[in-house]
N, C-alpha and C positions, 0 to 999 in steps of 0.2 A: 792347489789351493789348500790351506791348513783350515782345517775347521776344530772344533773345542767341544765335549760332552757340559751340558748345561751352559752354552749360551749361542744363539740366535738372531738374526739381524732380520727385520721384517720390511718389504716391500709398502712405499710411500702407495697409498692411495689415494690419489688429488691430495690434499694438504691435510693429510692424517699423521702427520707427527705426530700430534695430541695424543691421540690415539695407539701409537707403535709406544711412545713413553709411558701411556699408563697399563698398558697389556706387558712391557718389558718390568714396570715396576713391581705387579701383582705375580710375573713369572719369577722373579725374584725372592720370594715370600714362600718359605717352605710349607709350611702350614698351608696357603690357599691350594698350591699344588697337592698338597696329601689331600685335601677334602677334597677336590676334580679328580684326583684319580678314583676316589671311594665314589663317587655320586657323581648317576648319567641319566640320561632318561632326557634332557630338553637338549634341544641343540643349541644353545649357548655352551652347556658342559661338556658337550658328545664336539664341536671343534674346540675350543680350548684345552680338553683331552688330546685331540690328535695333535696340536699345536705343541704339547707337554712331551708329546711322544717323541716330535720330530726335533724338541729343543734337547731332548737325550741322546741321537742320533747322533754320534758323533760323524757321520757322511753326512748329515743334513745340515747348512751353513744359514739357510734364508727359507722363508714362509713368506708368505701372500694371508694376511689376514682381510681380504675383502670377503669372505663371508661374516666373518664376526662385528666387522664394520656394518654390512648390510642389516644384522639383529639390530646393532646398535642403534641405527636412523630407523628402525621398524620402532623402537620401543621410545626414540624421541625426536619429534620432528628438528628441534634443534641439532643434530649431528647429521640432517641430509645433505646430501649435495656432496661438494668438495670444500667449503668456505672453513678456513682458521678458527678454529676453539679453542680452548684451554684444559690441560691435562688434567688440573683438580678437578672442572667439572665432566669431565668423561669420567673418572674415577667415582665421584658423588653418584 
């Protein structure tokens, strides 16, 4: 398998496309990734850090973002479950 330094393919959780599109869109964002690698301390930044690490890995092809998923439905009951959202509002 060929894998690539700076990019990453994330693991569907229930119907989290929404979700894999707006965490690939903000990985894409030089800037957000230099201010997560500066600033840790809550665990929303301490996995999207390791997330950052393994999308540099050029051994590492794919992540499982179900714990950053799991913040996400903690901090809005609208992203529980598995059910289709929209990627500008995971992003908002």
């Amino acid at each position: 398998m060929t894998s690539y330094k700076g990019l990453i393919s994330f693991h569907n959780v229930g119907n989290s496309c929404y979700f894999n599109s707006a965490l690939q869109a903000l990985l894409s964002c030089t800037p957000f990734r230099e201010y997560i690698s500066t600033h840790n301390g809550t665990p929303f930044l301490t996995i999207v850090n390791e997330i950052i690490q393994r999308r540099n890995d050029p051994k590492s092809s794919t992540a499982n973002p179900i714990l950053l998923k799991r913040l996400l439905s903690e901090q809005s009951s609208f992203f529980k479950g598995s059910g289709q959202q929209d990627c500008h509002e995971c992003l908002v």
